[in-house]
C-alpha positions as CSV (number, residue, x, y, z in Angstrom):
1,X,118.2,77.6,97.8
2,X,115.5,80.1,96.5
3,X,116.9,83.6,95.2
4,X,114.8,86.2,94.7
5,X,115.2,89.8,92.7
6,X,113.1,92.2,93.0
7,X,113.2,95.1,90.7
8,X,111.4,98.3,91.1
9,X,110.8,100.9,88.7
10,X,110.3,104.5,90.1
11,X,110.8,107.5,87.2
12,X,114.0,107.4,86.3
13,X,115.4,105.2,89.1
14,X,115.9,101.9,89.1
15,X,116.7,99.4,92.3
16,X,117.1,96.1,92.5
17,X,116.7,94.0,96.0
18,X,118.3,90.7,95.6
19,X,118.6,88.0,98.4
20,X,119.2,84.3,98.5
21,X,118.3,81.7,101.3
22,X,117.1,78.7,102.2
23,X,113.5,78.1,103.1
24,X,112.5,75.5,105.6
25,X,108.9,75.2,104.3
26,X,107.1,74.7,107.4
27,X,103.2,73.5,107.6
28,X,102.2,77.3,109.0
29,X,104.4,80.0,110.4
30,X,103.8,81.5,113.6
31,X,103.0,85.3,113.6
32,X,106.3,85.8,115.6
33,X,108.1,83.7,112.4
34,X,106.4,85.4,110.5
35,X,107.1,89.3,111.5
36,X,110.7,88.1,111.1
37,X,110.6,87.8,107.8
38,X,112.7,90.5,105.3
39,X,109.8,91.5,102.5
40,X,111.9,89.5,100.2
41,X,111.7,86.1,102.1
42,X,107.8,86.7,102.2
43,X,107.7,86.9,98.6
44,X,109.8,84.3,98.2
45,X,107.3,82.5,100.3
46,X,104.5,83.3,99.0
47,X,106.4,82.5,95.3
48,X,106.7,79.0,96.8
49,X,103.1,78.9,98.3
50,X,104.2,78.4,102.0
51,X,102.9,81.4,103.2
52,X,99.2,82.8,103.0
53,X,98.7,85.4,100.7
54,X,95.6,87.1,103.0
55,X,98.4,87.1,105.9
56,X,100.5,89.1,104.2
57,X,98.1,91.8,102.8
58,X,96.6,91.6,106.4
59,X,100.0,92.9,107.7
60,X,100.3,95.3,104.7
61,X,96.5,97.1,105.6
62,X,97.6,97.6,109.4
63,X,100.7,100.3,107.8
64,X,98.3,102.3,105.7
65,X,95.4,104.3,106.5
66,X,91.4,102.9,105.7
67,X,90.8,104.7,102.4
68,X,87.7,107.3,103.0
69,X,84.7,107.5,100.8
70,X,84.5,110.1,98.5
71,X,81.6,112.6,98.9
């Protein structure tokens, strides 16, 4: 069983994300597996090196805007 906490600092608050479970560590996830996946199971993941780093910060650019140059 992996168990993962994550805790994030932010001013003067702290909170802490905790979750345990087991991973199956399959050869390669599907994208449908893989959108299924809480942020703390893809960490865990990618802790355990089952789960491609670049197809997680692929996922994480699609949310955020392209960054513009600055004239």
């Amino acid at each position: 069983m992996a168990k993962v906490i994550i805790v994030i600092e932010d001013g003067a608050e702290m909170v802490e994300v905790s979750t345990s479970f087991t991973p199956e560590l399959p050869e390669e996830l599907t994208p449908e597996e893989v959108e299924a996946l809480t942020p703390a199971q893809m960490l865990a993941l990618q802790l355990l090196g089952s789960l491609d780093e670049d197809e997680f910060l692929e996922e994480e650019d699609e949310d955020e805007p392209a960054p513009q140059p600055k004239a």
